[in-house]
N, CA, C and O atoms as CSV, one atom per row, in Angstrom:
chain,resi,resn,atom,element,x,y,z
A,1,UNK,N,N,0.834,-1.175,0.000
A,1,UNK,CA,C,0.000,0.000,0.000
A,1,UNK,C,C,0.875,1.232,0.000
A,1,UNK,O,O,2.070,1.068,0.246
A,2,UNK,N,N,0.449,2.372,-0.232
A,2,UNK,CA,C,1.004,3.434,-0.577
A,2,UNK,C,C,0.403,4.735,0.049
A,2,UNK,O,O,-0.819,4.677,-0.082
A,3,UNK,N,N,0.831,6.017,0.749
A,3,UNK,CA,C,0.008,6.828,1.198
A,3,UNK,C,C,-0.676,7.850,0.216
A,3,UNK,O,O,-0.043,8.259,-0.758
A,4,UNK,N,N,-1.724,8.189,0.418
A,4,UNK,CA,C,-2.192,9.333,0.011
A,4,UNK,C,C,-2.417,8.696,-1.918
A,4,UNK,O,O,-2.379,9.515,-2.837
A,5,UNK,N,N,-2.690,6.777,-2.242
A,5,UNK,CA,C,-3.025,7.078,-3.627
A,5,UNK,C,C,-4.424,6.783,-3.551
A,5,UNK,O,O,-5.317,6.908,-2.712
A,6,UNK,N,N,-4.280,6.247,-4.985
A,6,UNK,CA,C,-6.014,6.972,-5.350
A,6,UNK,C,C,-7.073,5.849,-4.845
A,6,UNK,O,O,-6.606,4.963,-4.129
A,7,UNK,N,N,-8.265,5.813,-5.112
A,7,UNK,CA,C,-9.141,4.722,-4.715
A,7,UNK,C,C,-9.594,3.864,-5.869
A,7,UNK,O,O,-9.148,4.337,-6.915
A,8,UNK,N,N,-10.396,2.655,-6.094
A,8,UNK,CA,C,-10.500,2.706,-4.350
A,8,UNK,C,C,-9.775,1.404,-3.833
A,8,UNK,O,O,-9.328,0.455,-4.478
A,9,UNK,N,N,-9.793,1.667,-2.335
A,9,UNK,CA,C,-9.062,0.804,-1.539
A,9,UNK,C,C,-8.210,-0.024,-2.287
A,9,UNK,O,O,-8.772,-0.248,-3.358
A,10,UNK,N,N,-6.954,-0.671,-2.222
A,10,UNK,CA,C,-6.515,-1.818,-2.876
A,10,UNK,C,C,-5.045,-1.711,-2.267
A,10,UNK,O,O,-4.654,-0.661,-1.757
A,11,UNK,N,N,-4.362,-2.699,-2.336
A,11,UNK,CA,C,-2.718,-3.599,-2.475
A,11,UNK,C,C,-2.654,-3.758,-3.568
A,11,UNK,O,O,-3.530,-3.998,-4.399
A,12,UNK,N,N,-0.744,-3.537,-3.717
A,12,UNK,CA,C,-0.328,-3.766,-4.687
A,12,UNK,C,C,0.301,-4.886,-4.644
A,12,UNK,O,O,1.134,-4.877,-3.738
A,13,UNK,N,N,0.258,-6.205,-5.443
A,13,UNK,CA,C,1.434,-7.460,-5.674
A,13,UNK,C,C,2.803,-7.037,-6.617
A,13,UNK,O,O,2.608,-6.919,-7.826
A,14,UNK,N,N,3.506,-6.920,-6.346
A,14,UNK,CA,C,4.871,-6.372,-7.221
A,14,UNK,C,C,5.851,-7.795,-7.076
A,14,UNK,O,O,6.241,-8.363,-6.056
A,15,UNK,N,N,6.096,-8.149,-8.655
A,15,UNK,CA,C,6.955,-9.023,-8.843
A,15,UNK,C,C,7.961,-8.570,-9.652
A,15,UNK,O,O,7.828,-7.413,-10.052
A,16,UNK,N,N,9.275,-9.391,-10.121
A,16,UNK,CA,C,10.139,-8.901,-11.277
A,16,UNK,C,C,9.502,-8.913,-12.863
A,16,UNK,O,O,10.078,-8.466,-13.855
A,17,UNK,N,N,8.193,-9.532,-12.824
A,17,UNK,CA,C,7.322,-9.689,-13.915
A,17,UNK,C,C,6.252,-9.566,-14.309
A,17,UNK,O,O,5.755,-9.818,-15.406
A,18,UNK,N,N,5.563,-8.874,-12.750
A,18,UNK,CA,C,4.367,-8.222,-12.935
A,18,UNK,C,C,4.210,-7.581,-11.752
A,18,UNK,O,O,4.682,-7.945,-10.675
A,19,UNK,N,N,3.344,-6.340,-12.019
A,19,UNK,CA,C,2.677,-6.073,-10.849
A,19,UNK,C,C,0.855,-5.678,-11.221
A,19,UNK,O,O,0.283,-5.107,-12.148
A,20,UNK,N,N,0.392,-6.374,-9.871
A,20,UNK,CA,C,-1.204,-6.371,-10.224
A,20,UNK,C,C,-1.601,-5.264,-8.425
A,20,UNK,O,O,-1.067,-5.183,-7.319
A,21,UNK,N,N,-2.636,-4.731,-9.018
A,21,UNK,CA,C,-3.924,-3.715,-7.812
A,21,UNK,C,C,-4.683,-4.712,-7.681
A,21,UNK,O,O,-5.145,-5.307,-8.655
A,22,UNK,N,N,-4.932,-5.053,-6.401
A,22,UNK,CA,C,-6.182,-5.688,-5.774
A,22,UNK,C,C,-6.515,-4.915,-5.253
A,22,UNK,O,O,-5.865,-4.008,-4.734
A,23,UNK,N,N,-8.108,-5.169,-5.273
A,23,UNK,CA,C,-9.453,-4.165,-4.102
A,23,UNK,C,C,-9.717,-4.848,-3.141
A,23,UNK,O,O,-10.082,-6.022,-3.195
A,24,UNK,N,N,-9.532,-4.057,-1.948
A,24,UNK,CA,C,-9.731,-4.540,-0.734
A,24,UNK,C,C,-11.155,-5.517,-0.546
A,24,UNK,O,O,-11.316,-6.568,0.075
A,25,UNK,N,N,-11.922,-4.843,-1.210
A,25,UNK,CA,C,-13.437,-5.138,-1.167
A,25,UNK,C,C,-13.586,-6.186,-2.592
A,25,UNK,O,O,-13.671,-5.895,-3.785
A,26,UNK,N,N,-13.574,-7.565,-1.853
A,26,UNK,CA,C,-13.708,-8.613,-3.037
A,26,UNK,C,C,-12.530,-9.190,-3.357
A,26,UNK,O,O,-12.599,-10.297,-3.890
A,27,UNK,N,N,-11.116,-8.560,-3.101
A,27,UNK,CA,C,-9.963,-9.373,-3.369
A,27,UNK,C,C,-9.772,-9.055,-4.927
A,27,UNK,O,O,-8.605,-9.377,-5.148
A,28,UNK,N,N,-10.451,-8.487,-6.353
A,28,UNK,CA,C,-9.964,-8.407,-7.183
A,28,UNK,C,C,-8.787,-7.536,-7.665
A,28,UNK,O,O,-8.251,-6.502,-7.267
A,29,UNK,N,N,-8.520,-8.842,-9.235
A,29,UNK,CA,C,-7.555,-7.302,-9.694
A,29,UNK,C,C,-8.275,-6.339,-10.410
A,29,UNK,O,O,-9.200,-6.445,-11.216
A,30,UNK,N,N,-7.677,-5.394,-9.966
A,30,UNK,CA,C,-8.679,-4.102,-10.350
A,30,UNK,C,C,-7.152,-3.385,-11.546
A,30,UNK,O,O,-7.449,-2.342,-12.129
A,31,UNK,N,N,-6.175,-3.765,-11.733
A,31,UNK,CA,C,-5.390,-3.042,-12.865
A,31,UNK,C,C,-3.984,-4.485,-12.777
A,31,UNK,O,O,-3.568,-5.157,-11.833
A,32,UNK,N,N,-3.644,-4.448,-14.195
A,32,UNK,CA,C,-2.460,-5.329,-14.468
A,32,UNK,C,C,-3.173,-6.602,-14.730
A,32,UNK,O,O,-4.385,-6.763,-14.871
A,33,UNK,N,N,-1.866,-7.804,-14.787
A,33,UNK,CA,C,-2.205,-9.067,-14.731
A,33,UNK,C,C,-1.244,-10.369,-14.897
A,33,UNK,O,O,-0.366,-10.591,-15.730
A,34,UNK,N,N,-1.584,-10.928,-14.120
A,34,UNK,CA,C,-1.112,-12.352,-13.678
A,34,UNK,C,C,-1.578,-13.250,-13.597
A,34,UNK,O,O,-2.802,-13.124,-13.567
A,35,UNK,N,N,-1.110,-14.592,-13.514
A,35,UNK,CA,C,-1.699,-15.947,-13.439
A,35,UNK,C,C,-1.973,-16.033,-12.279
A,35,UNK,O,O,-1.246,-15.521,-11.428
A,36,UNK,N,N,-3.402,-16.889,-11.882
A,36,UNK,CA,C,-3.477,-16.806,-10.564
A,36,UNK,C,C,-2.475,-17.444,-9.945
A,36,UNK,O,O,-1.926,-16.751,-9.089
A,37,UNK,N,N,-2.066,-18.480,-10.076
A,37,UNK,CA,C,-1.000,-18.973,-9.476
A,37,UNK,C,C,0.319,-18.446,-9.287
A,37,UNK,O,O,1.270,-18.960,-8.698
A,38,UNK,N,N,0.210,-17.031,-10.042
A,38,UNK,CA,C,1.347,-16.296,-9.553
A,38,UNK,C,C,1.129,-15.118,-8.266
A,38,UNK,O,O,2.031,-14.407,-7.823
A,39,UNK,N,N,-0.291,-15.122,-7.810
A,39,UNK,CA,C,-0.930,-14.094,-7.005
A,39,UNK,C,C,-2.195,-15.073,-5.933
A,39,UNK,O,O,-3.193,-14.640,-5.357
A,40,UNK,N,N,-1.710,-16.317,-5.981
A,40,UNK,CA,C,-2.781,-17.270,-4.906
A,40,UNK,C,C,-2.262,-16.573,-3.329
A,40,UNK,O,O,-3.031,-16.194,-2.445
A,41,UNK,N,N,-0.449,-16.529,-3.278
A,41,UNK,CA,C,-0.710,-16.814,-1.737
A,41,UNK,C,C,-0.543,-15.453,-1.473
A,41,UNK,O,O,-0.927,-15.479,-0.304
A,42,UNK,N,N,-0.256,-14.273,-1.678
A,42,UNK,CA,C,-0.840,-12.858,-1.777
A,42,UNK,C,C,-2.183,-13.051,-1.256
A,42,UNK,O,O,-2.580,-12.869,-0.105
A,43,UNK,N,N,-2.956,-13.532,-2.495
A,43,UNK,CA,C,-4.669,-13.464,-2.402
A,43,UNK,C,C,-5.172,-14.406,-0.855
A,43,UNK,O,O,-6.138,-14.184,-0.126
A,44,UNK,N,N,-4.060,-15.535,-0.731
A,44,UNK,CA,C,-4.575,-16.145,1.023
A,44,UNK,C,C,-4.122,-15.640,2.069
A,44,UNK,O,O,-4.476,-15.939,3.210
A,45,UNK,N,N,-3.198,-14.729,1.721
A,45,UNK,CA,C,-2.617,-13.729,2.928
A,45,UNK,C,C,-3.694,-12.632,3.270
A,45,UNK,O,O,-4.217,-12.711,4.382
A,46,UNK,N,N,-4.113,-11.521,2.343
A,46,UNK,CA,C,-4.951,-11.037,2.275
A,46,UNK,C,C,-6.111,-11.381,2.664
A,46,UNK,O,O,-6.425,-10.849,3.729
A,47,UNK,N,N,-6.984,-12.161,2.156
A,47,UNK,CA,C,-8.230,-13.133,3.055
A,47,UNK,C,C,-8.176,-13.268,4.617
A,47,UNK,O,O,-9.181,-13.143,5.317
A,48,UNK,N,N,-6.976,-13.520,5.086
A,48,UNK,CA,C,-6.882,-13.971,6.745
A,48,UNK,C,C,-6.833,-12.728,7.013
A,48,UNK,O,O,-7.456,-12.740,8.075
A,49,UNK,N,N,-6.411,-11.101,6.751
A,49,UNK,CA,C,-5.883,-10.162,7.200
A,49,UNK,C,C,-6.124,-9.244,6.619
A,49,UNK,O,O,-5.243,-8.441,6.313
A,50,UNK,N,N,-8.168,-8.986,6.092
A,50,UNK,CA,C,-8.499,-7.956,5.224
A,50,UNK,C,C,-8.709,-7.176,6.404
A,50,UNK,O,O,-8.414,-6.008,6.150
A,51,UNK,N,N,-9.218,-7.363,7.970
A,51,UNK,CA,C,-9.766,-6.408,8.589
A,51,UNK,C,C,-7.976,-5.292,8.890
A,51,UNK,O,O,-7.963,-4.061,8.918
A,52,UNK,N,N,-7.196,-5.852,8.999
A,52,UNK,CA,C,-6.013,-5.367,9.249
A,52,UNK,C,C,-5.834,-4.269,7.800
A,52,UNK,O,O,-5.872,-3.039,7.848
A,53,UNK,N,N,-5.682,-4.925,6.842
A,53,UNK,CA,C,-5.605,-4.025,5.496
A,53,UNK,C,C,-6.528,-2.918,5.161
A,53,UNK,O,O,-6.115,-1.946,4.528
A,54,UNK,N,N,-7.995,-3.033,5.630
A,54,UNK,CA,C,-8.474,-2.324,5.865
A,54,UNK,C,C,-8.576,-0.547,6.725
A,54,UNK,O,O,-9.075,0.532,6.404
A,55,UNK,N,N,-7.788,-1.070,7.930
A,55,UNK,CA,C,-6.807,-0.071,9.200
A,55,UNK,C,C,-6.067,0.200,8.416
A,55,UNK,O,O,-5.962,1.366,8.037
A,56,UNK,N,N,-5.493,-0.557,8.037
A,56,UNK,CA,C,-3.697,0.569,7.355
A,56,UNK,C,C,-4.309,1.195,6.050
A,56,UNK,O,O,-3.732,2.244,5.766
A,57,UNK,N,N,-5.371,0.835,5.120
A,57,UNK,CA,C,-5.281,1.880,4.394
A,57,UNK,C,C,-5.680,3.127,4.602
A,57,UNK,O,O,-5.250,4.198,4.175
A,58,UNK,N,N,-6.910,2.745,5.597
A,58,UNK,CA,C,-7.887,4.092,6.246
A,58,UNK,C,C,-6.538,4.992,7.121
A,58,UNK,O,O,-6.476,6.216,7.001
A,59,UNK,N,N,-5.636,4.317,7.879
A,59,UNK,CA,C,-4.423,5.547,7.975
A,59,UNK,C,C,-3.736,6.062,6.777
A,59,UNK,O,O,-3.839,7.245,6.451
A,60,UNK,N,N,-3.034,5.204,6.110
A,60,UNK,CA,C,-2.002,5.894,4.603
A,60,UNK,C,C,-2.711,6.916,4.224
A,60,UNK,O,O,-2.059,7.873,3.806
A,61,UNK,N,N,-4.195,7.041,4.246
A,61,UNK,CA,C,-4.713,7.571,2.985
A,61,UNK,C,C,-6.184,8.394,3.216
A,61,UNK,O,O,-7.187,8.509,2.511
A,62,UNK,N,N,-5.748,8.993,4.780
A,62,UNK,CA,C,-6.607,9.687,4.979
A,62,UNK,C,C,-6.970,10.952,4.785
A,62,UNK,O,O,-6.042,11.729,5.008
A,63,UNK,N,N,-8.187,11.568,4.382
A,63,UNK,CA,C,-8.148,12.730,4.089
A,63,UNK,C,C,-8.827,13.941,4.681
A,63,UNK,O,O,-9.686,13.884,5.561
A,64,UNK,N,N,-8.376,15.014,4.135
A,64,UNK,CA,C,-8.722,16.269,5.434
A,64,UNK,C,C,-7.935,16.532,6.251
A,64,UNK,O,O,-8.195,17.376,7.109
């Protein structure tokens, strides 16, 4: 995650050969692309630890 970018909500997966935006809400990719099997255990990390991802983006990227 990154402070202050745009919406909505999402993680970034960054590899030497791709990088994909997931949305917090639903787990998709929302820009780029990969095989799932190059973005499964990202996507099962995320699942156990959306309420957490959720907190850190609402800090990075708060506004006002």
């Amino acid at each position: 995650m990154y402070a202050d970018d745009h919406s909505p909500p999402h993680f970034h997966i960054v590899s030497t050969t791709f990088e994909v935006l997931i949305a917090l809400d639903g787990l998709e990719v929302i820009a780029g692309r990969a095989k799932p099997a190059q973005i499964a255990e990202a996507l099962e990390w995320a699942q156990r630890n959306g309420d957490a991802l959720a907190i850190e983006w609402a800090r990075l990227n708060e506004r006002g």
